[in-house]
C-alpha positions as CSV (number, residue, x, y, z in Angstrom):
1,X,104.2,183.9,102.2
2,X,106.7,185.6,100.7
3,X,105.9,188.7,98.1
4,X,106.9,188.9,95.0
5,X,107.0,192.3,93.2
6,X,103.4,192.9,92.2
7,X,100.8,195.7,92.5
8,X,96.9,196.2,92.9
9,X,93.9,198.1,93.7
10,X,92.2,198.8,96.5
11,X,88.3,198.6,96.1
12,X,85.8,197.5,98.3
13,X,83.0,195.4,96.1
14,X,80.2,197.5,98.1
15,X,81.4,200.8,95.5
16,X,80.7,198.5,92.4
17,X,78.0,200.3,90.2
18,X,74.6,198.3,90.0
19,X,71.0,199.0,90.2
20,X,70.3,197.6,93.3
21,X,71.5,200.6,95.6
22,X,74.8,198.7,96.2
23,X,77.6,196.6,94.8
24,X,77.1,193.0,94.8
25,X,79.0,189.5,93.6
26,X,77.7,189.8,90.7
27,X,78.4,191.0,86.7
28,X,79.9,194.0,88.0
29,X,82.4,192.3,90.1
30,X,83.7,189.7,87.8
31,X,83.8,192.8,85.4
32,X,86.3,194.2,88.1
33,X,88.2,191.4,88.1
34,X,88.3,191.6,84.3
35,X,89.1,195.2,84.1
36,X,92.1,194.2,86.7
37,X,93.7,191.4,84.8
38,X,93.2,193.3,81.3
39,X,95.3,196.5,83.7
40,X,98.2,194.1,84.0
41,X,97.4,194.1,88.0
42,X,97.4,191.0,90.0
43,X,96.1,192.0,93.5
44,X,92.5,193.0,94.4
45,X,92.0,194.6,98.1
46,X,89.0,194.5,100.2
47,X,87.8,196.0,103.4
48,X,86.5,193.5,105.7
49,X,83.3,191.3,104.5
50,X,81.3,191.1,107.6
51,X,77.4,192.0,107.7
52,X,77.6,195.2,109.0
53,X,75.2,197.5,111.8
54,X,74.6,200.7,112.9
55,X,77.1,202.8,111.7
56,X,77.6,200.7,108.3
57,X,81.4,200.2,109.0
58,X,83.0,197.0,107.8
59,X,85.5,197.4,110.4
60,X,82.0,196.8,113.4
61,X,80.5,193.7,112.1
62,X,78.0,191.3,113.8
63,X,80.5,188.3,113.4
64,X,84.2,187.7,112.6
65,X,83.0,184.6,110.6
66,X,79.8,185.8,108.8
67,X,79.6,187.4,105.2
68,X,77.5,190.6,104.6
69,X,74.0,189.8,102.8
70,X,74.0,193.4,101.3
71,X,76.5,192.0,98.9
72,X,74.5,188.8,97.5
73,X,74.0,189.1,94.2
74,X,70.0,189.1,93.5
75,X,70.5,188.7,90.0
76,X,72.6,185.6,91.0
77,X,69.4,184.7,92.9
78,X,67.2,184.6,89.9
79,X,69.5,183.0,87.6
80,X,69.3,179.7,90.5
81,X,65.5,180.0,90.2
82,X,65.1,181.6,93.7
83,X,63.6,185.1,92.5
84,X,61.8,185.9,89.5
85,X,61.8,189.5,87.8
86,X,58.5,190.0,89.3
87,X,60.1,189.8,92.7
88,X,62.8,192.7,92.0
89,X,60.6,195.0,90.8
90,X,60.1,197.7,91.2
91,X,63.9,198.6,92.5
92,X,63.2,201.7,94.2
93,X,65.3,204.6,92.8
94,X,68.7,204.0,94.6
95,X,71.1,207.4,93.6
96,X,74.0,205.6,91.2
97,X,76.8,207.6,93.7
98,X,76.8,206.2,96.9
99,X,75.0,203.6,99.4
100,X,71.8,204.6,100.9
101,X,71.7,202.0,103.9
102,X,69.1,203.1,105.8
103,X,66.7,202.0,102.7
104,X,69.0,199.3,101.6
105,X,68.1,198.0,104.7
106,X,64.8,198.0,104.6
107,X,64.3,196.8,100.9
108,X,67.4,194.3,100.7
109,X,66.3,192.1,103.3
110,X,62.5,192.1,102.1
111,X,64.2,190.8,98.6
112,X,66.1,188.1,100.1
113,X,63.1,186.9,102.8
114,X,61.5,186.2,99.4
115,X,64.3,184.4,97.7
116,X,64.2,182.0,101.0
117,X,60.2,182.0,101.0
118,X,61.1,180.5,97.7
119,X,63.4,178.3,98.7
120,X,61.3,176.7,101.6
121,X,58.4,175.9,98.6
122,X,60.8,173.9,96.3
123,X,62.7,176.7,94.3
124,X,66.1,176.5,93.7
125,X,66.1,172.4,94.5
126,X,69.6,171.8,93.5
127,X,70.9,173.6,96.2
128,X,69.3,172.0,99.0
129,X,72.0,169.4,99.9
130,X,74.6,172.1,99.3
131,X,72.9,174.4,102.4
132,X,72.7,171.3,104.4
133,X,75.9,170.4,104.0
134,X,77.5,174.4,104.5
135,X,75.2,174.6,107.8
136,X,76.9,171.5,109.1
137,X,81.0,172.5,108.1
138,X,80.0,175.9,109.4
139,X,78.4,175.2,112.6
140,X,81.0,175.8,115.0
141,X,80.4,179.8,114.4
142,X,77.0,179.8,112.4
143,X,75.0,178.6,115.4
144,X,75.7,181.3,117.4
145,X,75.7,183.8,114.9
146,X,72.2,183.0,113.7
147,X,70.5,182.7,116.8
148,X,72.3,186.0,118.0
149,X,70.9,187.9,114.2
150,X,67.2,185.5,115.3
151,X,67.2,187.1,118.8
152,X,68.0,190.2,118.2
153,X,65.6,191.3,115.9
154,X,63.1,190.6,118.6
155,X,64.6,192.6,121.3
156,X,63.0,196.2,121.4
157,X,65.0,199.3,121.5
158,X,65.1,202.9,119.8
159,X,66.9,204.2,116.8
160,X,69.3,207.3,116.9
161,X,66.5,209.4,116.4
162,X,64.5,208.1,119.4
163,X,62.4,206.1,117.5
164,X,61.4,202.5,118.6
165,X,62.4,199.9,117.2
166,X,63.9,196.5,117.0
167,X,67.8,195.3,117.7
168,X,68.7,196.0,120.9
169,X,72.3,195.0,121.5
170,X,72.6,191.4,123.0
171,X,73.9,193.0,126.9
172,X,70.4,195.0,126.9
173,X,68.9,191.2,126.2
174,X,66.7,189.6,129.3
175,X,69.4,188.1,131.7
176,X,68.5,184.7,130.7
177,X,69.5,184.7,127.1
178,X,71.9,187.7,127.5
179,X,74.1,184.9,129.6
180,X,73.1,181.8,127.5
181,X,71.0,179.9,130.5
182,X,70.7,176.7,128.7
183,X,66.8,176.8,129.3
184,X,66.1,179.9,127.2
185,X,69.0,178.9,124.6
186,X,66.7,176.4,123.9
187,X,63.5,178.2,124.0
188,X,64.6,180.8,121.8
189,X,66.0,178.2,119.3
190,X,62.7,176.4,119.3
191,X,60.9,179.9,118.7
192,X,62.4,181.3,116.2
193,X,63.1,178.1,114.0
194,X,62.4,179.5,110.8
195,X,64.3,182.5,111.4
196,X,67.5,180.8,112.4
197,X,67.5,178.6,109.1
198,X,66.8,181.7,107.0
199,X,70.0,183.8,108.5
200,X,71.9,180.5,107.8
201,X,70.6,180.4,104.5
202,X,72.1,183.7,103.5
203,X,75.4,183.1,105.0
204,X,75.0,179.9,102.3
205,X,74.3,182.1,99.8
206,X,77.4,184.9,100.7
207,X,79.4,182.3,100.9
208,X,78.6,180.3,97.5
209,X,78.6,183.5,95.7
210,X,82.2,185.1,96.8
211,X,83.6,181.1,96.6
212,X,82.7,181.6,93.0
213,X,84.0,184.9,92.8
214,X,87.5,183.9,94.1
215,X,87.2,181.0,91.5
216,X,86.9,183.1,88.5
217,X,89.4,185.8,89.9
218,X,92.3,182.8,90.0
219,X,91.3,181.9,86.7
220,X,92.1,185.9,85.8
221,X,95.8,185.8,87.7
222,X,94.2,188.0,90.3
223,X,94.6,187.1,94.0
224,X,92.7,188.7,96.7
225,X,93.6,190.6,99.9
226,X,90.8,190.5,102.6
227,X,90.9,192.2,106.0
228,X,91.0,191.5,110.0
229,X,90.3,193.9,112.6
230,X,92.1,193.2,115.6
231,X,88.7,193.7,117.8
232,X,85.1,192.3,117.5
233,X,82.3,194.8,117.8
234,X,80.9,195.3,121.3
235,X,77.3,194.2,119.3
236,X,78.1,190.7,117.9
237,X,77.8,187.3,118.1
238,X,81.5,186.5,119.0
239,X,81.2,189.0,122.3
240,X,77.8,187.2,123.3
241,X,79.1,183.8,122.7
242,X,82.5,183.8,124.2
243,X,82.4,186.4,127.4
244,X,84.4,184.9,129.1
245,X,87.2,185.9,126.5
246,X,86.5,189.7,127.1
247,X,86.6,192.1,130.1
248,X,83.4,192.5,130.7
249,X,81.4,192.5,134.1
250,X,78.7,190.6,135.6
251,X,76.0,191.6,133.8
252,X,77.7,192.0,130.2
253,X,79.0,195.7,129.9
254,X,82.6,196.3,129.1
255,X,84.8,197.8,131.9
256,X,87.3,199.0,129.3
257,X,87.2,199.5,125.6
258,X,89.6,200.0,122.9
259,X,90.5,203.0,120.8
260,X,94.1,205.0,119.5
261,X,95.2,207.3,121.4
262,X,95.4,211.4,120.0
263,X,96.9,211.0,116.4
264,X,97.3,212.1,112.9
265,X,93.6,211.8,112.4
266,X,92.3,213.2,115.5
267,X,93.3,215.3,118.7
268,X,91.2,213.5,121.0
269,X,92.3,209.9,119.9
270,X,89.7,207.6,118.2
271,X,87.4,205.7,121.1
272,X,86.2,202.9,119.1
273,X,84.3,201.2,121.8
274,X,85.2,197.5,121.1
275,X,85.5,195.3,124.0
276,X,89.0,194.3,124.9
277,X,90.4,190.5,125.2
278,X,91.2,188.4,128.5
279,X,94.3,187.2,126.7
280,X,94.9,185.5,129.9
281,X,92.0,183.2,129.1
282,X,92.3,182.6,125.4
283,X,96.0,181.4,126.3
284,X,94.6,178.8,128.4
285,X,93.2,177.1,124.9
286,X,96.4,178.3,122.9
287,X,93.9,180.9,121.2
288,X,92.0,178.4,119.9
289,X,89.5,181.3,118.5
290,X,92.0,183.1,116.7
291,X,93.2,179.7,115.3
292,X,89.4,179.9,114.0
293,X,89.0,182.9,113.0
294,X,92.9,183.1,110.7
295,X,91.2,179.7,109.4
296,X,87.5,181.1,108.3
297,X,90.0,183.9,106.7
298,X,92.1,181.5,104.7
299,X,89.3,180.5,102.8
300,X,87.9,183.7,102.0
301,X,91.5,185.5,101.0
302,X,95.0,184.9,99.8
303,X,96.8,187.7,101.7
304,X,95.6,189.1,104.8
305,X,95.8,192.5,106.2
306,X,95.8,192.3,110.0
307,X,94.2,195.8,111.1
308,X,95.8,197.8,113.9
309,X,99.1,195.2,114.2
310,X,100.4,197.3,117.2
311,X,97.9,196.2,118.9
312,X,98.8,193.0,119.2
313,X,101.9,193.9,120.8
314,X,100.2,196.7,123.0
315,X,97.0,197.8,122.8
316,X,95.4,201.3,124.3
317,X,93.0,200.5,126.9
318,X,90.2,203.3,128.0
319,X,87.9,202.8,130.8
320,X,84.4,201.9,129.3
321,X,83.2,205.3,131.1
322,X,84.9,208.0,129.1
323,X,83.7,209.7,126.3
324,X,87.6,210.5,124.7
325,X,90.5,208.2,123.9
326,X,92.6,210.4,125.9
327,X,92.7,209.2,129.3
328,X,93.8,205.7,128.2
329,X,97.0,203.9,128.6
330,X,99.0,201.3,126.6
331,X,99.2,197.2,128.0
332,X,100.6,194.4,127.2
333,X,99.4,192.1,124.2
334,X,100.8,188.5,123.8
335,X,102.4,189.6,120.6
336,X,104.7,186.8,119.2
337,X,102.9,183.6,121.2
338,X,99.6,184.5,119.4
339,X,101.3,184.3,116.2
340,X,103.4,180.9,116.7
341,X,100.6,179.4,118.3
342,X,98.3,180.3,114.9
343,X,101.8,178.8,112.7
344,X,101.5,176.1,114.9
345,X,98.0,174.9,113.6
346,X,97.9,176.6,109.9
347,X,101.2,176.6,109.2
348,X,103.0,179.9,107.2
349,X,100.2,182.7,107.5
350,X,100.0,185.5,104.3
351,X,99.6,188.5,106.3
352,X,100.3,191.8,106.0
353,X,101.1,193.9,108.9
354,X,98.8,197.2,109.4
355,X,101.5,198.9,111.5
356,X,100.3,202.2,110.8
357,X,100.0,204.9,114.3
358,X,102.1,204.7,117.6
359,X,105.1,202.4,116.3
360,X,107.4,201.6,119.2
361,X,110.6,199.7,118.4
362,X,108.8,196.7,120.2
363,X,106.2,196.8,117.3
364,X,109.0,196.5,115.2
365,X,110.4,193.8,116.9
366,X,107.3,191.6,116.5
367,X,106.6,192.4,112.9
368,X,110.1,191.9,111.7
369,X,110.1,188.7,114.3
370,X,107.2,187.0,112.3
371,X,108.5,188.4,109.0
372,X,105.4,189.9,107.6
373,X,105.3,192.9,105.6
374,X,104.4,196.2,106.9
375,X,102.5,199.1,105.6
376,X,103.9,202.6,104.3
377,X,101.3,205.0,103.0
378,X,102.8,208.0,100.7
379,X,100.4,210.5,101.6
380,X,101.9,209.9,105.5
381,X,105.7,210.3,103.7
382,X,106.2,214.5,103.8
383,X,105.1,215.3,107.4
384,X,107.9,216.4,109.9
385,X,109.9,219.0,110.6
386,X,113.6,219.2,110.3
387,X,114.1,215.7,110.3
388,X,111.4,214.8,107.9
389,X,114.1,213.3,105.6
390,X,114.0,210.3,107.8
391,X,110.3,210.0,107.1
392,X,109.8,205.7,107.1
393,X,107.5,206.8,104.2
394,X,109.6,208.5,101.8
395,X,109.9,206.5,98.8
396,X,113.8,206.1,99.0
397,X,113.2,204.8,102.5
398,X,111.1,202.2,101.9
399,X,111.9,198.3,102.6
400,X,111.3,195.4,100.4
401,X,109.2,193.7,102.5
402,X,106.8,195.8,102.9
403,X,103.7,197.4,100.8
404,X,103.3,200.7,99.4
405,X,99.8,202.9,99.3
406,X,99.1,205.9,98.0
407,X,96.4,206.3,100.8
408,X,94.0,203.9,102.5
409,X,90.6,204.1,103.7
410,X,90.2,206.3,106.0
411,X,92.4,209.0,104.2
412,X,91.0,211.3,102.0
413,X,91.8,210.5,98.4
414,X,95.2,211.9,97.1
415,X,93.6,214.7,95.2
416,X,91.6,215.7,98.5
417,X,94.4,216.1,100.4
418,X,96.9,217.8,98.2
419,X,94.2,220.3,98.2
420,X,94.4,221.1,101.9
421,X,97.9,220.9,102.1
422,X,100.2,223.7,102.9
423,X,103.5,224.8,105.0
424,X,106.4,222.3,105.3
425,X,104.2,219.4,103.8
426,X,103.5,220.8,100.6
427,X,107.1,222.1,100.5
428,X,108.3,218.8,101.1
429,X,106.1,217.1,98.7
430,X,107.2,220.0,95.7
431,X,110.8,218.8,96.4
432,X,110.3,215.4,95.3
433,X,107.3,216.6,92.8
434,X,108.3,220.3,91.4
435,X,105.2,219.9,89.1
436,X,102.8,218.4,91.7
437,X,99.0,220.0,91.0
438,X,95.5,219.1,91.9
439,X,94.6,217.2,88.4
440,X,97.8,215.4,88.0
441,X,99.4,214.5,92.2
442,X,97.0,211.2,92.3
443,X,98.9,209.4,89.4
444,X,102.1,211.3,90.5
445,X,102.2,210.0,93.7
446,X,100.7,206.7,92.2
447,X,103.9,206.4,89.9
448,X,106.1,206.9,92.9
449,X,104.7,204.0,94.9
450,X,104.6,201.8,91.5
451,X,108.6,202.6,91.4
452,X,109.2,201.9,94.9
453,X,111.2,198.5,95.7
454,X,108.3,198.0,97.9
455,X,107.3,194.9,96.5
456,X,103.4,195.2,96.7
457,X,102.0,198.7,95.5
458,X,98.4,199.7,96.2
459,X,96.5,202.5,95.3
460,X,92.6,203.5,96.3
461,X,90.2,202.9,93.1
462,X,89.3,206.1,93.7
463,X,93.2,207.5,93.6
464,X,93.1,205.7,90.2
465,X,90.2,207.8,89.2
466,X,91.1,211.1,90.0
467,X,88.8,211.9,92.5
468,X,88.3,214.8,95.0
469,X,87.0,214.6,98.4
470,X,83.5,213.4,97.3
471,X,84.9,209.9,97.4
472,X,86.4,209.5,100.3
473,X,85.3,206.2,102.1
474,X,85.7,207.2,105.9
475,X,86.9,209.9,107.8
476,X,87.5,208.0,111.3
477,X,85.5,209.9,114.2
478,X,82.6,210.7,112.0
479,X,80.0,208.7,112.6
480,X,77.7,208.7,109.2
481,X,78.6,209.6,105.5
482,X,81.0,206.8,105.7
483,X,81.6,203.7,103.5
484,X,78.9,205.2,101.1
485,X,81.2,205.7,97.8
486,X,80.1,203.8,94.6
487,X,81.3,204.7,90.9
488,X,79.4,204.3,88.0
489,X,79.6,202.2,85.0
490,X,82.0,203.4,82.6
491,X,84.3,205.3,84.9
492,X,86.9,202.9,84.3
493,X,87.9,203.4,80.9
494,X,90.4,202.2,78.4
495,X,92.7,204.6,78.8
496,X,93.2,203.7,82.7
497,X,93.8,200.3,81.1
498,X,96.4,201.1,79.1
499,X,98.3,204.1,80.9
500,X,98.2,201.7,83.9
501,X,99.4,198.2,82.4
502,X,102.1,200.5,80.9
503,X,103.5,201.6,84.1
504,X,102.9,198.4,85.3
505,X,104.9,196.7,82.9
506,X,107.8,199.5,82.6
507,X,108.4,199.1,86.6
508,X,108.4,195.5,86.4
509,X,105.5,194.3,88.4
């Protein structure tokens, strides 16, 4: 796919106001989608959809292939006869400026068991062929997925707190269903019928809701860029499933895990903790699951950011017993043949290419191999010493092919970080802004990206808005007070409209 000079905003649909403690597909996103096409944009940006765990991160889901139930729309649901008002009340009192998941959790789930109560006693008729028809396309990853959701919320275990609970993570199952013996496969599947059908029937309704999202945003001119991470969680169905495509031992525990080694963001590294691939394995089916996965993508997206695209060249590795990134060490990925191989049974792939970290010229090699665009994020573009004129970031270094952001998710918003910044970054910055001050840098540095020959721009909603650290969505290594951000109603006003379709239309995209 080849870009065309454009720009966008980055917004994940979980920050969209609403009453119900969350944003949702519902008014208030095709309200987004309104406000972007009335802005003159024509890209909207979201983090990865997946239904999400402990931890609440997009980017550590329960399935590459599922959708996230916190974002069905319940007033969707009543509209299809499958709630009444008497079922949504009364909403508990959810704060309007971020997510509370903990009690999302707890009050989300009970809304949506009802909606399928419903459903099982004749509500909602009309969509009854639809589900049976979604459960049968799906099936190749929706089995799995909802008997690994169904088991696991049977499995006892304790909270962060020490509290017990249930949801203990699929390698801390009994040995016969933690390695799939074919007898309990079916014994649990008998069990826990009823539970099975109702995880399947919110992925039905996820899925029905965002198709008719992405309808009504192509009817608006607005196209939609979804997310991949490179890794699975350690915790989900596709590790439980599939283990003989991950290095993991005899009983199910990772030997080595995944993180970044010391970096920008941190001195120790990042130790994310996903397992790592046996790429030896999923060559022997020409990556057959990747196939599936870039598939279940293309339906869901337009353009696709592929997360941590070094990786995919060479990963770091970290022994599954260390509690830092640091003592890891870089291997080999299969780069190039994993790409071809996807080409080879979807054709052309939009994807964007997150090569953001340790860039080696072999990175470089594979992305400008497969010709996608890379990533250049301004905030990253006035770091460096003596040589920091050849900053990749710098606006008048900047390629084409590539796509331009202000900041991304796990920086802090523009106006956050100019206000930590000092020494030879904030000089640099002053030379290419003399007038550069807290209440005016985010729409400076957002006019610089939307005058880059970059041709996609990008800025964070919350860049767009002016705001301070208070709305940053993740600071990577903190675990909690992440991907909580939400605006209210009428933070997006006319003026943003206009000032922004201005620019928009002045730099010609």
């Amino acid at each position: 796919m080849e870009l065309t000079r454009s720009s966008g905003i980055l917004a994940h649909p979980t920050s969209f106001p609403g009453r119900y403690g969350i944003g949702e597909l519902g008014l208030e996103t095709y309200a987004f989608i309104d406000w972007l096409s009335s802005a003159g944009q024509k890209w909207w940006q979201v983090m990865p959809l997946g239904p999400t765990g402990y931890g609440d991160s997009p980017y550590q889901s329960f399935s590459a292939f599922a959708g996230n139930p916190y974002l069905i729309s319940l007033d969707a649901l009543e509209a299809d006869g499958l709630l009444s008002s008497e079922d949504l009340e009364p909403v508990p009192d959810f704060g309007p400026d971020k997510v509370d998941f903990g009690w999302l959790y707890s009050w989300k789930f009970g809304i949506l068991e009802r909606a399928y109560a419903h459903f099982l006693g004749g509500k909602g008729e009309s969509l009854r062929l639809e589900f049976e028809a979604f459960k049968k396309q799906e099936a190749s990853w929706l089995e799995d997925y909802t008997l690994f959701m169904a088991v696991k919320g049977t499995q006892d275990t304790v909270d962060p707190f020490g509290n017990p609970c249930k949801g203990a993570p699929w390698n801390e199952w009994p040995e016969d269903i933690r390695s799939r013996q074919p007898e309990a496969m079916g014994r649990y599947r008998a069990e826990l019928l009823e539970t099975i059908d109702r995880f399947a029937f919110y992925q039905f309704l996820f899925f029905r809701q965002w198709t008719q999202v992405r309808e009504y945003a192509v009817s608006k001119n607005i196209r939609i860029i979804g997310d991949i991470p490179i890794f699975v969680a350690m915790d989900s169905s596709d590790a439980w499933a599939n283990p003989s495509e991950f290095l993991f031992d005899e009983t199910g525990q990772p030997t080595v895990v995944a993180g970044v080694p010391p970096n920008y963001f941190s001195e120790t590294g990042q130790l994310w903790g996903n397992p790592l691939y046996r790429w030896d394995k999923m060559r022997e089916d020409g990556f057959a699951w990747w196939v599936e996965r870039f598939r279940g993508s293309l339906k869901l997206y337009d353009l696709i950011r592929v997360d941590h695209f070094r990786g995919f060249e060479a990963y770091w590795e970290v022994p599954a017993s260390e509690e830092t990134a640091v003592k890891g060490r870089w291997v080999k990925a299969p780069g190039k043949e994993l790409f071809e191989a996807v080409k080879a049974a979807l054709g052309d792939l939009p994807i964007i290419a997150e090569d953001l970290g340790v860039i080696t010229p072999e990175v470089e090699e594979l992305r400008d191999g497969t010709g996608y665009p890379g990533m250049a994020v301004l905030q990253f573009a006035f770091a460096g010493g003596e040589d920091w004129s050849e900053n990749a970031f710098l606006p008048e270094n900047l390629r084409e092919n590539q796509v331009v952001y202000t900041g991304t998710h796990d920086n802090d918003t523009t106006r956050g970080w100019f206000i930590e910044l000092t020494g030879d970054e904030l000089e640099h910055l002053k030379k290419y802004i003399p007038d550069a001050e807290e209440d005016k840098i985010a729409w400076q540095l957002l006019e610089m990206a939307w005058h880059s020959k970059a041709d996609l721009a990008i800025v964070p909603l919350q860049d767009l808005m002016n705001l301070g650290t208070e709305a940053r969505m993740n600071l990577p290594g903190r675990l909690g007070n992440n991907w909580e951000w939400r605006f209210k109603s009428g933070m997006l006003s006319a003026f943003t409209v206009r000032r922004l379709k201005a620019l928009t239309v002045e730099v010609g995209r």
